[in-house]
C-alpha positions in Angstrom: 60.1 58.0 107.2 64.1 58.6 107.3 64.1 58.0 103.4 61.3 61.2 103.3 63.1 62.8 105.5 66.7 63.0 103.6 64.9 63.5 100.7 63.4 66.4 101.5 66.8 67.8 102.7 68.1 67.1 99.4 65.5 69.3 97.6 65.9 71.6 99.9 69.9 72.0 99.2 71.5 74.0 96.2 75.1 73.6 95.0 76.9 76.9 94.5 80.1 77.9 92.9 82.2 80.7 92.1 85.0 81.9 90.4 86.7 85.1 91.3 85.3 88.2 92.7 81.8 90.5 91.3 83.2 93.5 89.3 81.9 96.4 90.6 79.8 98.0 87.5 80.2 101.4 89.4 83.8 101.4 89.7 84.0 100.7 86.0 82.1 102.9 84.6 84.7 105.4 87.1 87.4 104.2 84.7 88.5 106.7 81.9 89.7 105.8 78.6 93.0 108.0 77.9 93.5 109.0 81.5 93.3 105.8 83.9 96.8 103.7 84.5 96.8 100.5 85.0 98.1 100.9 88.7 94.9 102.9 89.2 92.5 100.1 87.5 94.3 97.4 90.3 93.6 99.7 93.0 90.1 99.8 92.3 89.5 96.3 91.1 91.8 94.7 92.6 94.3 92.1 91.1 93.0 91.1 87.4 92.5 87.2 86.7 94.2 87.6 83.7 97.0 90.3 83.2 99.0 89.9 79.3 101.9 91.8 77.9 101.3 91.9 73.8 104.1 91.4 71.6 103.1 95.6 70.2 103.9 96.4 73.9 100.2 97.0 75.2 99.0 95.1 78.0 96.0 93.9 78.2 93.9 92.7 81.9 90.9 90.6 82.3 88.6 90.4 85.1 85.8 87.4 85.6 83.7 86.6 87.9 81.6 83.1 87.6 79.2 81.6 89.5 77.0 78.2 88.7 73.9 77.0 91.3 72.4 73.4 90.7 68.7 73.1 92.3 68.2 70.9 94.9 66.3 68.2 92.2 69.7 68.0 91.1 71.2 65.7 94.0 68.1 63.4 93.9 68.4 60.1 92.6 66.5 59.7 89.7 64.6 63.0 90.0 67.7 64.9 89.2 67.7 63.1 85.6 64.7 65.0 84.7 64.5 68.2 87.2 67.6 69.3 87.8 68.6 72.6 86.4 72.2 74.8 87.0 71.6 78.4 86.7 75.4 80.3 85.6 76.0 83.6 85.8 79.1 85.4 85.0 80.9 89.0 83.9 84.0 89.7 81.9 85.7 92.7 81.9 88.7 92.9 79.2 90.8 96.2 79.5 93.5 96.9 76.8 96.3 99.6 77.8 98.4 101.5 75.6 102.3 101.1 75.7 102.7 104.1 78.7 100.0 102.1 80.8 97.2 104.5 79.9 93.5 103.2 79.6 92.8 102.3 76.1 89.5 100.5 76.0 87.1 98.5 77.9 85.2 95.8 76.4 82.2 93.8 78.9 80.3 90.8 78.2 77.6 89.2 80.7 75.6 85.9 80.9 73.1 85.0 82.7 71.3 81.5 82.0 69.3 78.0 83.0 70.2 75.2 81.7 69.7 71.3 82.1 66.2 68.9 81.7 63.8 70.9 84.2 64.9 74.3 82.4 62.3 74.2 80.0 
């Protein structure tokens, strides 16, 4: 009965992880291209993960945001060899700034997938 019993509870259970914060798609899409400064950009995103000073003198900040979630087969012995599955999500956002600080393009990419033996 107390095997059943933890097993359950392991099913039950999903393993989360994340990596820096969600990026607001509304305060992105606030962001104009030959007008925002970078100072502005931190202030309403907060501190990039990435921030990169280009040998041309532009500077370029990246903001991710990661997150991974195993099922709960995924912590059962055996079971997990054939049912488990990890579900990732994650955004990029990749801002390039001229040599005055100004806004000179965004770029976005987004995932969102399954993976592992009980994904298909």
């Amino acid at each position: 009965m107390k095997a059943i019993v933890i097993g359950l509870l392991a099913v039950s259970l999903a393993g989360c992880a994340s990596s820096g914060r969600p990026i607001d798609q509304a305060k992105v899409k606030a962001l104009k291209v030959g007008q925002t400064t970078i100072q502005q950009t931190e202030m309403a995103l907060g501190k990039p993960t990435v921030t990169a000073r280009l040998p041309d003198g532009q500077t370029l900040l990246e903001y991710v945001h990661a997150t991974a979630q195993a099922n709960g087969a995924s912590f059962v012995p055996i079971v997990g060899l054939f049912a488990s599955t990890v579900h990732t999500t994650s955004q990029i956002l990749i801002l390039m700034f001229d040599t005055h600080g100004v806004l000179a393009s965004i770029q976005t990419q987004s995932s969102d997938m399954t993976s592992g033996p009980g994904a298909g």
